[in-house]
N, C-alpha and C positions, 0 to 999 in steps of 0.2 A: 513873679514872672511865669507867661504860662509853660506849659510845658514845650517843647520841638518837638513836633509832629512826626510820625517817621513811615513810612508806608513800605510796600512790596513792588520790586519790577520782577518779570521775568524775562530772560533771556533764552534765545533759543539759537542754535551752531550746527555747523555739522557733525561738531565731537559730541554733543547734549543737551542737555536742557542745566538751568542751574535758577538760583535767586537769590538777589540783593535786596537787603535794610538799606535804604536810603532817604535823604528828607529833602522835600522838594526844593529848598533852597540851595542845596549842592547843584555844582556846575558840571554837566558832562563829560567834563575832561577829566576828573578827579575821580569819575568809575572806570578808569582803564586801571588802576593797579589791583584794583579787587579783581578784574575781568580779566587779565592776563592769571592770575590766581589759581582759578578756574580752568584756563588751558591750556594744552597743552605747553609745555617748556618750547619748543621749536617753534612758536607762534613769532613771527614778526609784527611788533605791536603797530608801526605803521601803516600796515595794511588794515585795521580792522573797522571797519563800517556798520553803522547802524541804518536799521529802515522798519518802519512798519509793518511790512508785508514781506512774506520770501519772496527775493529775487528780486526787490521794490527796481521801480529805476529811482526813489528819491533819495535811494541811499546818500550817507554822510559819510567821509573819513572824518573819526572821533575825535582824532590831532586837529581838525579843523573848526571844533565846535568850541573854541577858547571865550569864555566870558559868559558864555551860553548858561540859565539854568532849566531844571527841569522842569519847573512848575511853568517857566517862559515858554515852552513847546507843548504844552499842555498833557502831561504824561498824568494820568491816574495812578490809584492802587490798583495793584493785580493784572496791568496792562504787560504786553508782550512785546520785547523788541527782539527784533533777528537780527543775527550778527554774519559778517562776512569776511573771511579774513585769509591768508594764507598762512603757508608754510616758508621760513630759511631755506633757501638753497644752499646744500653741503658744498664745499672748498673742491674735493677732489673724492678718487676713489680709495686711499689710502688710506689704511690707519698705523695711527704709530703707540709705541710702548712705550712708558714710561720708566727712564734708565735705573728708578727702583724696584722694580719687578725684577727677581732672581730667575735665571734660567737654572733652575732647580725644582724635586719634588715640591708638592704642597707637604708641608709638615702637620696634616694628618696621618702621614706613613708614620708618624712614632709613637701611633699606638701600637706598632706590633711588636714595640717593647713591654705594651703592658700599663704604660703611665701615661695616666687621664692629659689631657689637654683642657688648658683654660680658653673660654668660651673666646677671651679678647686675643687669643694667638689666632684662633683661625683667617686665613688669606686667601680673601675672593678674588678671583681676576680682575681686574678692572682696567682694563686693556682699552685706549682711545677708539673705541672703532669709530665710522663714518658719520654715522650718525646715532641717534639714540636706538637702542634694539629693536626698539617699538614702532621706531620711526616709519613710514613709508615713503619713499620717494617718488613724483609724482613723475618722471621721465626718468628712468637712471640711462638709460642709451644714450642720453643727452650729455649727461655731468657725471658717469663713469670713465675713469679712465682706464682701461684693461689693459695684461701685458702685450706688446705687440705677437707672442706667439698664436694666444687667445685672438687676437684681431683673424688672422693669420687662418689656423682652425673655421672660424665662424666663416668662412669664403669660400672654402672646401664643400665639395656637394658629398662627400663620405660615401656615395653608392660603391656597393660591391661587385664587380665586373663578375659575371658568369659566362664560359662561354656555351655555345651553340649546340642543346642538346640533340647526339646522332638518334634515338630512340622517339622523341616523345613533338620535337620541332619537325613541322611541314612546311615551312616557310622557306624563302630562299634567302641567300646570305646579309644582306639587306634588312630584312625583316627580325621582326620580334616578335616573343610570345611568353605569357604566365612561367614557362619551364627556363627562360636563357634573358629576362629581364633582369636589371638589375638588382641586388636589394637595398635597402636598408643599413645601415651600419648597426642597428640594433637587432636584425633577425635574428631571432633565436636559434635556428636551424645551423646556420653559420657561425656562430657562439659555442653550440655542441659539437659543430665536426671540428672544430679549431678548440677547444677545451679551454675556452675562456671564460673565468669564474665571473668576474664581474667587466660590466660594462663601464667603457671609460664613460670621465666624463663628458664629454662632447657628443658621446653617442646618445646614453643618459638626456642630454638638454635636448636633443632632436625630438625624442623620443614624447619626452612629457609635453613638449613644445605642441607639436603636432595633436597631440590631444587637448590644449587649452586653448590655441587660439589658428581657427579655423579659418583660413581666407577666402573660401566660398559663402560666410557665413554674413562677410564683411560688416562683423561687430570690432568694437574697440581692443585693442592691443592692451595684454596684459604678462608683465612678467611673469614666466611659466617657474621659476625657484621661489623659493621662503624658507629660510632658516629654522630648526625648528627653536622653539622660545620655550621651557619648561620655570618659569621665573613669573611671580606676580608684576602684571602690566601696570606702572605709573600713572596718575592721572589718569584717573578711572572715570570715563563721561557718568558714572551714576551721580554722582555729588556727593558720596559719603566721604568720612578719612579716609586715608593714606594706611596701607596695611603696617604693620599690624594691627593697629587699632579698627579698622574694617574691612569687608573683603568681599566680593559678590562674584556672581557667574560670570559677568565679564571680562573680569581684570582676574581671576584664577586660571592657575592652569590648568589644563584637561588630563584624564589620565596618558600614563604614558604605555604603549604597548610597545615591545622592542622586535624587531626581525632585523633579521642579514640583511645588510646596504648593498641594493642591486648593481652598486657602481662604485668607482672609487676617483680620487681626483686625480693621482697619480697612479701609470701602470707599469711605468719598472723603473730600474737604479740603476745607472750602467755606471762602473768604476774605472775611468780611464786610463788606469794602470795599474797591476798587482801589486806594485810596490807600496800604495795607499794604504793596502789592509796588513802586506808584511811589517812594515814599518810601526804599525798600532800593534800587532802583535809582537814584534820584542819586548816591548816593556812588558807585557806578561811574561814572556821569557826569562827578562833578565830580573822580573821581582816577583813574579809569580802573583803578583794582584792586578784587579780588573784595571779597566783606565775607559774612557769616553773623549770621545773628538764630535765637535760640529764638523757637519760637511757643507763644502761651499764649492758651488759650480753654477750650472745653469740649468732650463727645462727647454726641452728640444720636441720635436715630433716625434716619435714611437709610432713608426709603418707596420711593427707585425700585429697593432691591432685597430680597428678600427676610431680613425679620429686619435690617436691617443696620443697620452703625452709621456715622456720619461724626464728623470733626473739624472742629471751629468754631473758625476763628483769629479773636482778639480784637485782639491786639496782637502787636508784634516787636520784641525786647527785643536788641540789640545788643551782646554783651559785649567787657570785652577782647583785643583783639587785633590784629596786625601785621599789615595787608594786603599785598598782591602782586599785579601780574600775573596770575598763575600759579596761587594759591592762598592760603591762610592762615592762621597761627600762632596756634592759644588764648593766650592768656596765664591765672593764674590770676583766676578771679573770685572775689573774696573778698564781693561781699556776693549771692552766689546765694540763700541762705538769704532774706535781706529783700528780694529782690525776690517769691522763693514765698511770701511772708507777704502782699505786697499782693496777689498775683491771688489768694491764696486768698479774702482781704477784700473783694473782687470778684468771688465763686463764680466763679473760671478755676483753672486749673491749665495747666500744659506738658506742649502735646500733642504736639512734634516741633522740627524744627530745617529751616532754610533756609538755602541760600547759591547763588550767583549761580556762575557759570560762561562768562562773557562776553569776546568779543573782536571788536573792530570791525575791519567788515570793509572798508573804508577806502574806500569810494565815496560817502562825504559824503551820505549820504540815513540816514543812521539805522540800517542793515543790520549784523548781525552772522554770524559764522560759524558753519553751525552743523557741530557738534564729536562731536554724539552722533547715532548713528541707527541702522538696523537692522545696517550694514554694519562700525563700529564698537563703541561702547559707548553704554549707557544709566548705567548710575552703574557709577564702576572699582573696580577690585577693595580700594584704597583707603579710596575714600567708604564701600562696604561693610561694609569695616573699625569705621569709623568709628559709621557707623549701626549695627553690632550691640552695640558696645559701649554707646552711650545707651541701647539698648531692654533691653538685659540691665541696667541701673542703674535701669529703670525698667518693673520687673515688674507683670503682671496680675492681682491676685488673683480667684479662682473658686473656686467649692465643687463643679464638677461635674471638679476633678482630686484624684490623690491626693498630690499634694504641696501643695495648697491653691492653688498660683498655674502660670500656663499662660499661655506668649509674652508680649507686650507692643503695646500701643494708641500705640506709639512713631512715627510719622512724620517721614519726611525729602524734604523738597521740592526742587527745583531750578530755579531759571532759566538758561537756556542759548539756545543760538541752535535756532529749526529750519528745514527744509526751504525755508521763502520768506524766511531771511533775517529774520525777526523773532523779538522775544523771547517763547518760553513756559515753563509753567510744567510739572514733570514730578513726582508723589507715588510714592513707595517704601516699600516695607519689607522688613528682611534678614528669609529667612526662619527659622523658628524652629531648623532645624537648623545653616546660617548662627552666629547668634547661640550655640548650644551649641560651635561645631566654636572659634570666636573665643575663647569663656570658655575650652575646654579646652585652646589654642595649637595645634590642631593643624594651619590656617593663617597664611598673613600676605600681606599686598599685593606684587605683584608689581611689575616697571618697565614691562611692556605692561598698560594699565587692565582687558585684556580676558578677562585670565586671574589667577588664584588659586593660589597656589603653598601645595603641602604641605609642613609642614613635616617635618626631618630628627629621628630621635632622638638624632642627634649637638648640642652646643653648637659655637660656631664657633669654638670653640678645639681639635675634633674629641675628650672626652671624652663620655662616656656621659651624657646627661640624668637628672640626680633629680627633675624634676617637671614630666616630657612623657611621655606615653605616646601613641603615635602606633599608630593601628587602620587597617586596611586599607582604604581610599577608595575606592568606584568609582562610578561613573554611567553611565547608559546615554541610547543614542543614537540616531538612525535612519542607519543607514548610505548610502553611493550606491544600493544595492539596494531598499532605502524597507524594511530588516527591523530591529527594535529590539536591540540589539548592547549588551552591557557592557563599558565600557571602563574602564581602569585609571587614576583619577584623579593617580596621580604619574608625572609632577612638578607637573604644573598640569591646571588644568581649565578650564572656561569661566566666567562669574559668572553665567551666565541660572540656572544652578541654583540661587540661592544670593537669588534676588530676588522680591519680588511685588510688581504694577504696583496703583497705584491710581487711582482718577478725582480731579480734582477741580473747581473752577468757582466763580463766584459765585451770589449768590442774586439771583432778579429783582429784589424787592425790598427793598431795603438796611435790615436791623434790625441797624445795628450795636448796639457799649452805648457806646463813646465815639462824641461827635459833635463832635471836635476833633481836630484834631492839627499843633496850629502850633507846641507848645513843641519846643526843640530835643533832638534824639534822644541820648543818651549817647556818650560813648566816639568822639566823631567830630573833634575836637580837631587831628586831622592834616589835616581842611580847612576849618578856621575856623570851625566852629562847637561852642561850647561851651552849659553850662546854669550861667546865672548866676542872682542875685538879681536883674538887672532884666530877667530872660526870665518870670521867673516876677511879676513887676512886672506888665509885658507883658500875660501870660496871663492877669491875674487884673482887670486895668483898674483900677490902684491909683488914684485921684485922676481919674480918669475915667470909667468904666459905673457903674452903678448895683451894689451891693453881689450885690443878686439875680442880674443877669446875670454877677457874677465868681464867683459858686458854682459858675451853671453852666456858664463857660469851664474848671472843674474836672476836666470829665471827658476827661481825657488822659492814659494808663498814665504816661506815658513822665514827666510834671509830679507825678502820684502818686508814683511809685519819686523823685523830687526831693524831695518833701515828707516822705517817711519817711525820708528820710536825715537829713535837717536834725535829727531828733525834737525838732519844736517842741510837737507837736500829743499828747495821749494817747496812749494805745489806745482808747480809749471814742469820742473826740473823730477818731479814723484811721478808724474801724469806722465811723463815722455819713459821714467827707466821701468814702469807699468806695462806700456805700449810696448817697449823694447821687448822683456822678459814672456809676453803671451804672444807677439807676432813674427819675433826671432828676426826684424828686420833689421839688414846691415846700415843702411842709410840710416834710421834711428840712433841707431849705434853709435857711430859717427857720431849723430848730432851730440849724443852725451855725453862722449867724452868731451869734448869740446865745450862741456858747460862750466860755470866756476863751482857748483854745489859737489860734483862729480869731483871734481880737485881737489876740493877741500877732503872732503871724505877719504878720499888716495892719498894726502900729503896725512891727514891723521892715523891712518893704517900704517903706515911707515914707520912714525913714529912710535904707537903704542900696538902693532898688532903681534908685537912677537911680549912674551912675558919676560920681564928682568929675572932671575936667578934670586933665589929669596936670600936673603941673610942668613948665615947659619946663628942656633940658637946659643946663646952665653953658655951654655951648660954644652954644648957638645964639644966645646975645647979642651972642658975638664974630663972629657969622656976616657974609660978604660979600658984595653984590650979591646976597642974597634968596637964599641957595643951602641954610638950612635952609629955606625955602618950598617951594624946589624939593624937598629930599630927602624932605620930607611926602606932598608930592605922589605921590611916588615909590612912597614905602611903602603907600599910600593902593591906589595903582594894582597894585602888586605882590600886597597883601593880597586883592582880587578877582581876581586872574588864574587864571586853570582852570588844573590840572595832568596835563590830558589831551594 
């Protein structure tokens, strides 16, 4: 038999060039699997066309060429076909997490015990986003969906009102000139008299906007964001393997140089009521170890700076976990998911995370020490850790990028001691290249909070890494000299690179949406207080207030996330005592008591919301000279006693 003949095509795409062994007897419909191969994963293979020529009009769709062979069309060796194809259009602008992904450090941080980590513990984000990193989207103002604040923002003209200079304007009131025009929401001029470190970001997007795509120029519209990507690019148009096994100028990354992020995505944190933060600080109080809460509210406009946005904390949601001294252990929260379900039922969502940082500083007046400051740290390299990983789990969608989403409106706050010895509050955010350097491993926390250590392409068992690629780090600096100096970020570097400060405060005056907060907080069981049936008794004035005022004893997150666990109540019947509890309306009201889920829950508080009297124990009968009296007593006294 002789031998099958086997010859060479080439192909050529907008991704590359590439080539196929093929034997003239194969039918054209049987070189889409090699050809999808070749590119990129987002190809919709129905679309892809062959033709002789770029641009041919006799192009073929491929799915249409069934029975067809090659030698029947008369293809030679070494012959070129050009191929035409598109892109999947992404779902929406959303991405979602994967309910395996711990809202906890990477466990890198336990080398600052000292003990090595094996190469198969390390945990890379791998977070759904919209489309693939690499991806570009070919309209995203089309198939982004932004939040409506973002809508809201982009419609705003942001000029800054000056008025009518007496000195320098010759015009009459009518008129304008250079000196009483408006400006810019990015002027710098305005930025310094107003002492505002970074630009939001809406200003920021004007800003870069105006310099990429010029409408006197009337050339094509181009998204003015791009994420930065520090991570070898997939399906590399050269045609070699798949890194590690190859790797070229294209699909490498470039080096990284770090400076201060001119802008930040959030510019303040406004805490809708002090009781938020009192409340997080007694349990350091009453155990003297740290503790952390999610915050969950909303993002609003921020007028005192231009285009901005702020965070509205509503509530502070406690999850599990193992306090300390020192710091504090996630444990897994297994009902994350239902607690996002009630603040969404409550227009909130999670805008950030807080935790305490405290140590008394033992002069019996209330003083604490403070720990962070200009001469030190502001959040360690650590917390940073920490904070890039939530903002990267909890990406920004936008249609003015070309990957459809861009940074994150993620916030992290801290209480800590400052300067006179009392407790304040501090907002952060890891900057957006931060957050890319964490996704791609190429750092991790160090044992001084004050510096960021690079990582090695070595695993610590000194073999070569299959899924690190480490780019050349540097950052620049102002020397003794006072002249700006690049410096070679390995082995570490500082963390001011890697952070942007934000404002925050309360509002004069207090529009919270709950205007309660006596029921007991979750997950606090390590110092005596839990959420029972007769807290929720309590809260609702079972057999005492009037029906109406226990509606609205309802509006208390922490009694909500109680009431949907129980699932006594619908959804229809959760949606309406939601509605109740954040708009305080009586007619709602009404409507719920009058519901049967609402009755059921009242006729079961009745019955179980007070606690029966425990049985006394066999042995206290036998007891002598009054000595179980005493041990009650005991226990009694014991059960209040602070553990500070």
């Amino acid at each position: 038999m002789a031998p099958v003949k086997k010859m060479l095509l080439r192909f050529e795409g907008k991704d590359g060039q590439f080539r196929l062994e093929v034997s003239p007897s194969d039918q054209l419909t049987s070189l889409l699997s090699p050809i999808l191969d070749k590119l990129p994963k987002s190809v919709d293979s129905t679309t892809i066309t062959l033709s002789n020529r770029p641009f041919g009009s006799d192009a073929r769709k491929l799915s249409a060429l069934e029975g067809i062979t090659i030698e029947r069309v008369g293809l030679k060796h070494g012959e070129k076909i050009f191929l035409s194809y598109s892109d999947q259009a992404p779902l929406n602008g959303h991405g979602s997490v994967p309910k395996s992904i711990p809202t906890q450090p990477h466990n890198s941080s336990n080398r600052l015990n000292g003990l090595p980590i094996l190469p198969s513990e390390d945990v890379i984000i791998t977070e759904a986003p919209v489309t693939s990193p690499t991806t570009i989207i070919k309209n995203p103002w089309e198939v982004i969906q932004q939040s409506p604040l973002d809508d809201r923002l982009d419609k705003l003209d942001g000029k800054i009102p000056r008025p009518r200079d007496q000195k320098m304007c010759r015009h009459g009131p009518k008129g304008m000139c250079d000196y009483c025009m408006p400006l810019e929401p990015y002027a710098p001029e305005y930025l310094a008299e107003k002492k505002i470190k970074h630009l939001s970001f809406h200003s920021y997007l004007r800003k870069i906007n105006s310099a990429t795509n010029k409408p006197e120029l009337k050339s094509s519209y181009m998204p003015p964001l791009s994420e930065p990507y520090y991570r070898v690019k997939r399906d590399c148009p050269s045609g070699h393997p798949q890194w590690p096994e190859g790797i070229c100028t294209k699909c490498q990354p470039s080096a990284i140089t770090l400076q201060a992020q001119p802008f930040r995505m959030v510019d303040h944190v406004e805490f809708s009521s002090p009781a938020l933060i009192n409340s997080l600080l007694d349990f350091w109080r009453k155990s003297g170890s740290q503790r952390l809460g999610f915050l969950y509210g909303r993002y609003a406009e921020y007028t005192e700076v231009p285009l901005g946005v702020k965070a509205v904390v509503e509530a502070i949601y406690e999850p599990p976990q193992m306090d300390d001294a020192d710091g504090v252990t996630l444990h897994e929260w297994e009902n994350e998911s239902a607690v996002d379900e009630v603040a969404r039922l409550c227009g909130m969502q999670k805008v950030g995370v807080i935790f305490t940082d405290l140590l008394d500083a033992g002069a019996s007046d209330g003083s604490v020490v403070c720990k962070r400051h200009i001469d030190s740290y502001f959040l360690s390299s650590l917390e940073i850790a920490f904070s890039a990983r939530l903002q990267a789990q909890n990406p920004k969608p936008t249609k003015w990028s070309d990957t459809g989403r861009f940074g994150s409106n993620f916030v992290t706050c801290v209480l800590s001691g400052d300067e006179d010895g009392g407790i304040a509050i501090s907002a952060f955010q890891a900057s957006n290249s931060a957050v890319e350097m964490i996704r791609a491993d190429i750092v991790e926390p160090s044992a001084d909070p004050s510096v960021m250590l690079v990582r090695g392409e070595e695993e610590d068992d000194g073999s070569p890494s299959r899924t690190r690629y480490i780019p050349e780090v540097f950052y620049r600096r102002i020397n003794e000299y006072g002249a700006s100096v690049q410096e070679n970020a390995k082995p570490s570097f500082p963390v001011e690179y890697l952070l942007v400060t934000l404002t925050h405060g309360f509002p004069t005056e207090s529009t919270a949406v709950f205007n309660t907060s006596d029921f007991p907080i979750e997950n606090r069981e390590v110092i005596g207080e839990s959420q029972e049936f007769r807290s929720v008794a309590k809260q609702l004035g079972v057999g005492g207030k009037s029906p109406e005022k226990g509606v609205r004893s309802a509006s208390d997150f922490h009694l909500l996330c109680f009431l949907h666990a129980l699932g006594i109540l619908s959804k229809e019947e959760e949606a309406l005592l939601c509605r109740v509890a954040t708009t305080h309306d009586l007619a709602d009201g009404f409507q719920l008591l009058n519901t049967p889920g609402w009755a059921t829950l009242l006729a079961i508080l009745q019955e179980s919301g007070e606690r029966p009297p425990k049985r006394p124990s066999p042995l206290s009968y036998g007891a002598i000279d009054g000595s179980a009296a005493d041990d009650e007593q005991l226990a009694k006294r014991f059960k209040g006693a602070s553990l500070r």
